[in-house]
N, C-alpha and C positions, 0 to 999 in steps of 0.2 A: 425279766422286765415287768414292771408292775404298771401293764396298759392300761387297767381299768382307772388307775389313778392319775396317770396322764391325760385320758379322756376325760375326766371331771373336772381338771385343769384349766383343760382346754373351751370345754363346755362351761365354766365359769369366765374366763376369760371373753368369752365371744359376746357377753351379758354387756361390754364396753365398747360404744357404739366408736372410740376412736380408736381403741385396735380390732377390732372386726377384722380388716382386711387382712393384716396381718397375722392376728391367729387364722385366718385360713391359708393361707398361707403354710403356716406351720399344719394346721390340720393334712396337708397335701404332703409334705415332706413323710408325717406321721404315720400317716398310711403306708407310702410306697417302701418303709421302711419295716414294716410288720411283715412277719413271718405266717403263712398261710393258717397256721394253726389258732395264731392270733387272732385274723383275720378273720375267718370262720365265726371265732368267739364274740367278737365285736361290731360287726358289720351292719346289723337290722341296727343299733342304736348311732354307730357313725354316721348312717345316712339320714334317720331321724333326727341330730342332729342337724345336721349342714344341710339337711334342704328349705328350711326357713331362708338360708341366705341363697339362695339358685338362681334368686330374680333381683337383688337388691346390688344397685349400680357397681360398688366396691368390691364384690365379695364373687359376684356371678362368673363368671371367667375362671377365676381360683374353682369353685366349689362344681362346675359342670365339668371341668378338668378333673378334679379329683374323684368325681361321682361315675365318670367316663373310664376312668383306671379299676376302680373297682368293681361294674359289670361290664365293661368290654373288655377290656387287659386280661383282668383276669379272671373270666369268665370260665373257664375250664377249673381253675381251680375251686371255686366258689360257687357252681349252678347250685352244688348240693341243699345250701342253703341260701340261697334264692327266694324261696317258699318263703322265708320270716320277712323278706322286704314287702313295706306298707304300700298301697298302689303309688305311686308314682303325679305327681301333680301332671296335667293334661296341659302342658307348655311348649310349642318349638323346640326348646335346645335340647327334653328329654324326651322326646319322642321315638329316637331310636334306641334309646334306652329302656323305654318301658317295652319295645316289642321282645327285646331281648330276655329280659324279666318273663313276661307272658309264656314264649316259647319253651325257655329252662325250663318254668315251671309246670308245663303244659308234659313236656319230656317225659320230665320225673314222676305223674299223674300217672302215667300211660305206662309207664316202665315199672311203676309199683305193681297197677294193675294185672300188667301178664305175670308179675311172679305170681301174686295170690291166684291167678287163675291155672299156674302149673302147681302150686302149691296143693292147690282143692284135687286137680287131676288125679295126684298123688293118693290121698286119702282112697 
């Protein structure tokens, strides 16, 4: 599958304030349709994408749905890179999302940390 060229599709298409909705829409199918590996690949630029539309009347519903699939769903698969996503706008509908973001990455900090400090022990 050639995601990256889908994404730019998609990402051009969304520049059309009359199909907005609709490519999110598709943006939402798009996702839940990738493969973790993909997913991984592409995830800090999906959501830099689609969060200009989080708040805009057509599109918000679609894009916190889909934004919601990508760090709560599947959050277990995805904490790892977590770290790449940009902070999160300070809004109502992602507020439980951005704590989730925080915590992952707060984890993964702390879980780095004790290797390198059994690592040193080692030495």
């Amino acid at each position: 599958m050639r995601v990256h060229q889908v994404i730019a599709t998609l990402k051009l298409a969304l520049q059309d304030a009359v199909l907005q909705s609709a490519v999110c829409k598709v943006w939402d199918t798009f996702v839940n349709k990738l493969d973790v590996q993909s997913l991984r690949a592409c995830l800090n630029q999906v959501i830099v994408i689609l969060l200009p539309f989080v708040q805009q009347p057509d599109c918000a519903a679609t894009v916190q749905h889909t934004l919601r699939y990508l760090i709560a769903t599947r959050r277990s698969d995805l904490r790892a890179v977590f770290r790449e996503i940009p902070m999160l706008p300070n809004i109502p509908a992602l507020q439980v999302l951005a704590v989730i973001l925080r915590h992952s990455v707060l984890f993964y900090s702390t879980l780095i940390a004790h290797v390198f400090e059994r690592v040193a022990m080692c030495d």
